[in-house]
N, C-alpha and C positions, 0 to 999 in steps of 0.2 A: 526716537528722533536723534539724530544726528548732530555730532556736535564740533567744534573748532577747539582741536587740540590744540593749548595756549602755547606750547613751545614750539610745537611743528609750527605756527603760523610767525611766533618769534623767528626762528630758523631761516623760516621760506621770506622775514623780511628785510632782516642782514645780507639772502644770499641774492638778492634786487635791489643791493645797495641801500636800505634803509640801516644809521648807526647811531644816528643821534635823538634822543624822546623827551619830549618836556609836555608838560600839560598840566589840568586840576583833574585830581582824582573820583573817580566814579565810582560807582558800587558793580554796574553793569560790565564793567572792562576790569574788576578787580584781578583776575586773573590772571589776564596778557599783562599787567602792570605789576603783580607779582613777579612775574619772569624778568620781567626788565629790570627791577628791584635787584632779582638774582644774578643776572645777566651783565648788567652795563655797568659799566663806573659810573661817579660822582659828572665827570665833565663829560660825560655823554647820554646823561641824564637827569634833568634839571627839573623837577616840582615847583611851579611857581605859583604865583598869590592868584593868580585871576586869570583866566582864557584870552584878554585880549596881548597879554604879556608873552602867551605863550605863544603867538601870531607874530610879533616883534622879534622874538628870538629865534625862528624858525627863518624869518628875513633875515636877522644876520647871521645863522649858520650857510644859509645859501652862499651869502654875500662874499664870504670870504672860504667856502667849499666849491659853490657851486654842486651840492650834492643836496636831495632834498632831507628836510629833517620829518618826523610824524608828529603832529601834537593831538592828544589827547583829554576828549572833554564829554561834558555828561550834556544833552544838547539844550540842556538851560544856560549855557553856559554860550552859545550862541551870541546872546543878547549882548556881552561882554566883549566878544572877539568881534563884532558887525564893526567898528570903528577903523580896527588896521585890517580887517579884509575890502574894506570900502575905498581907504583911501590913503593903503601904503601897498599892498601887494598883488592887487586885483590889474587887468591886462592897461588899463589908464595911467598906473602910474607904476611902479618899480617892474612887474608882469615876476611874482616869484613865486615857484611851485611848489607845494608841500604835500603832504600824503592825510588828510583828519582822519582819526579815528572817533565814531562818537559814537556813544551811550544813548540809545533809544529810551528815555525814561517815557511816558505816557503814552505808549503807542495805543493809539483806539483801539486795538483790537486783543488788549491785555490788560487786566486791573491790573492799577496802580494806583496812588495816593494823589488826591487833587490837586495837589502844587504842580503836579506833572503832568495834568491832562493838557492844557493851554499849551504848552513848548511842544508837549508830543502830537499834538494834533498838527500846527502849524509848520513844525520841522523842513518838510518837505519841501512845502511853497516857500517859506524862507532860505532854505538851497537856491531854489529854482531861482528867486527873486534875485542872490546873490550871485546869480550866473555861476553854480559853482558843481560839478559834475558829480553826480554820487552814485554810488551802488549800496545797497539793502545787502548783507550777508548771505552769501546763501552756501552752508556749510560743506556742500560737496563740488562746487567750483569755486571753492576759495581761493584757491592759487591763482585761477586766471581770473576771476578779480581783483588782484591784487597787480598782477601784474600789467592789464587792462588799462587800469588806473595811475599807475607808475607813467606810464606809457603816453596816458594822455597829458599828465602834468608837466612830463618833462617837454612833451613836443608842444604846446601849448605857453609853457611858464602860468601853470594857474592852477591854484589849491584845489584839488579833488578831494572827496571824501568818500570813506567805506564807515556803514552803517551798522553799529553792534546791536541786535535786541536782546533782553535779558536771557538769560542761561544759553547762548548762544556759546560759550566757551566752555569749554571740563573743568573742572575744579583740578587748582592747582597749589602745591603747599608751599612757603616760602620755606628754606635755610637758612636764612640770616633772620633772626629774630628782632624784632623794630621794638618790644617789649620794654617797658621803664618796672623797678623793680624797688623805687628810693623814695617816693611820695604817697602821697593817701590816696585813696580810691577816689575814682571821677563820682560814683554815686554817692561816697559818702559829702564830698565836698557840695557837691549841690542841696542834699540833705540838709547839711549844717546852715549852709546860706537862708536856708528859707523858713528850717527851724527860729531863725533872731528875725524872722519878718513879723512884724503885726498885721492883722484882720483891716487895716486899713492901707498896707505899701501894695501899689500897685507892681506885678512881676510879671516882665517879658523875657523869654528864653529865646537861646538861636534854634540856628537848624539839626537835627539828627539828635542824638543821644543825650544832648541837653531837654531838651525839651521831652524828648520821653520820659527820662527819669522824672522832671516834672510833675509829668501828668502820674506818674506812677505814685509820686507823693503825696499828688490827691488824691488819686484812688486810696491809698493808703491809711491817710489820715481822715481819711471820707470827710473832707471838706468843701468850700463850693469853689467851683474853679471860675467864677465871673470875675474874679480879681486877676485873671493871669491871659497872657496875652501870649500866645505861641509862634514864633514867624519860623512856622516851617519850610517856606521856601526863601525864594529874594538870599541866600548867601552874603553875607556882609553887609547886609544893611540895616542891621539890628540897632548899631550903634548911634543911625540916622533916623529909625522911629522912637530909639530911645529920646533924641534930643528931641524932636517935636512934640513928643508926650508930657515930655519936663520943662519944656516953656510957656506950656500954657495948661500946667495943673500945680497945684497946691500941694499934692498928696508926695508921698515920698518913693520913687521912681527906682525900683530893684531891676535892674539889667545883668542877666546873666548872658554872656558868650561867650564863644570858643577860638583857640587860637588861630584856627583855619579863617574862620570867618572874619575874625581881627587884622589880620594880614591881607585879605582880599580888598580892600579897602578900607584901608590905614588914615588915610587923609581925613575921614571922619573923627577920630579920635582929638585930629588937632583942632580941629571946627567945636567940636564938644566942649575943648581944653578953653578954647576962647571964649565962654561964655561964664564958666567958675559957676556952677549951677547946683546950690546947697543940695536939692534937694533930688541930684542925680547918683544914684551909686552903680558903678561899672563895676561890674567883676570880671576877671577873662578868666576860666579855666583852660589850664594849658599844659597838653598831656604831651606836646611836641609831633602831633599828629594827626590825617586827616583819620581820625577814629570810625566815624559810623560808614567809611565807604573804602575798608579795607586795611585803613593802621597806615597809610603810606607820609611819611614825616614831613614834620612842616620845620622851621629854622626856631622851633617857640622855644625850645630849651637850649636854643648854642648863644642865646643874647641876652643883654641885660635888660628886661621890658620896665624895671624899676627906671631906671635913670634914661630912657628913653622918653617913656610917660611925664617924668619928672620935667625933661626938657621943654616937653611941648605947652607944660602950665596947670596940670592938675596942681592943687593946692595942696594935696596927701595922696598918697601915694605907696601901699604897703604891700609885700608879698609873704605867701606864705608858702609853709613846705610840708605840714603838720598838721594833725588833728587837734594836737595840745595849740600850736601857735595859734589856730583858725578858731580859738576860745576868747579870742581879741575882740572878735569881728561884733558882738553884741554891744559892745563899748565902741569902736569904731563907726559903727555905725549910727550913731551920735552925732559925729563931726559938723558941724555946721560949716561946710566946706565942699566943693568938688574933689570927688572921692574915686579912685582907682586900686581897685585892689586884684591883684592875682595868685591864682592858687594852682601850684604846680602839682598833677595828678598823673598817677599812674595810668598808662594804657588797659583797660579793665575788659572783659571777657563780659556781652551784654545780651544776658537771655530773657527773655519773654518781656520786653520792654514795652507798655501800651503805646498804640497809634489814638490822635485823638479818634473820635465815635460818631463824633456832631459835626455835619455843616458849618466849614472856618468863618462862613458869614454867622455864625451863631456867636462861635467863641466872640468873634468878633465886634458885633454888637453886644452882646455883655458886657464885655470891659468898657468900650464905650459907655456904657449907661451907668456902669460902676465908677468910672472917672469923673461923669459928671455932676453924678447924686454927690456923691466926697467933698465938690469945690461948691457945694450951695451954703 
């Protein structure tokens, strides 16, 4: 099979006036976002928190270019951006053109993981619905899809999209090393976390590598996983079944998440911070990277998340950088208090990491029946 050389297609989209790339990172597009990684600078290439962002800044590089930008998304990420293509850039209201690149994750006609059948299935008619012009890849007319497409966004003013499916790119290696080389290992830190949990804390993990390791923990420890609640899809909003779990259960609520998903929606944190809920514990690990879908960096290590968090109202509020400091966290974990803790981790190399096994409506009712037996 035939494949889309990730530079030649970088090349051929510089030489159609494509210069500026912002978006959330994919696994599907890791490739072409390697290059870009290699390729562009900092100001003409911008990683943001969430796809509808990256729709907003695509509007103001036109704004003040007049040239289009490309943003890049994985197409769950759709659901995110539907707000400013509805009703900032579409031909009713501003009419601005941009070029999408997306990431086919659940394409019916490819296993994939269930979080991704729903988005992959509907993708299409969600275009359509969106009135938004697209092409499927097809790797030996790549060029005149690309430039097809250029063509109709600029004579139009309206977002088109070209459609990536998996291994649709060559494998491409970075130069510049995204690599942290100064903190503990991501596995070990989730490890330690859940090593100081008892048989009665209820424990939700985010999306990708957290939640592997997880389950890897219980396979490990051959323990029973009805205590553990996995949100392998939904990106960011861990922090928002965290707080509904913990106002209306007794038991003591372990929240593991990551720094990607922390950022995609941030305003949860402060919504959390308003309620001072003893009996919530946030952890963020934060390796300064989107990790499980290529390494491409998030801003989690250029800020202060201590005194940011601080601001917002957690009552404590502790970071760590160490295996020896993360010897606290047993004793912390104590606190009768709204509790924030972050644990800065290296970027870690993750082989043979388990996918869950069971029907998420399994996992899923478990913990439910486990939360409720706990509060009798």
């Amino acid at each position: 099979m035939k494949k889309i050389c990730a530079l030649k297609f970088f090349n051929f989209l510089k030489k159609n006036g494509i210069e500026f790339f912002c978006g959330v990172p994919d696994s599907v597009l890791k490739s072409i976002l390697k290059v870009i990684q290699n390729k562009v600078s900092e100001d003409n290439h911008v990683i943001v928190s969430n796809e509808g962002n990256s729709i907003g800044l695509a509007c103001g590089y036109y704004l003040a270019t007049k040239k289009l930008a490309m943003v890049y998304l994985q197409n769950s990420g759709l659901g995110n951006a539907i707000n400013p293509l509805t009703s900032l850039v579409n031909e009713e209201t501003y009419s601005i053109p941009m070029l999408m690149l997306i990431g086919w994750r659940g394409d019916p006609y490819r296993d994939d993981e269930p979080q991704h059948s729903k988005p992959g299935k509907i993708m299409l008619k969600q275009l359509k619905l969106l009135d938004i012009k697209y092409l499927v890849a097809d790797p030996i007319n790549i060029n005149k899809q690309i430039v097809d497409l250029i063509k109709y966004s600029k004579k139009e003013k309206k977002p088109v999209s070209l459609i990536i499916k998996r291994n649709d790119f060559d494998d491409y290696e970075l130069t510049k090393n995204n690599e942290n080389k100064k903190y503990t290992k991501r596995s070990e830190a989730v490890n330690t976390i859940l090593n100081y949990t008892s048989p009665n804390d209820a424990v939700i993990s985010t999306t990708g590598y957290i939640s592997r390791q997880t389950l890897k923990y219980i396979h490990d420890k051959k323990i029973s996983d009805k205590r553990f609640f996995f949100n392998v899809g939904a990106m960011g909003h861990l922090s928002s079944i965290a707080l509904g779990i913990a106002l209306k259960s007794n038991k003591r609520i372990i929240c593991i998440d990551g720094d990607g998903s922390f950022f995609m929606h941030m305003g949860n944190i402060l919504t959390i911070s308003n309620y001072n809920l003893s009996n919530l514990k946030y952890f963020l690990i934060n390796n300064g990277a989107h990790e499980s879908v290529g390494g491409q960096k998030t801003l989690g290590l250029k800020i202060n998340l201590e005194k940011i968090v601080k601001s917002f109202g957690f009552q404590y509020v502790r970071s760590y950088d160490s295996l020896i400091q993360m010897k606290n966290i047993k004793k912390d974990l104590q606190k009768k208090q709204s509790c924030f803790f972050e644990i800065k981790t290296d970027i870690e190399k993750s082989l043979n990491l388990p996918r869950p096994k069971k029907k998420l409506k399994i996992y899923g009712n478990n913990f439910s029946n486990f939360l409720r037996k706990c509060n009798v």
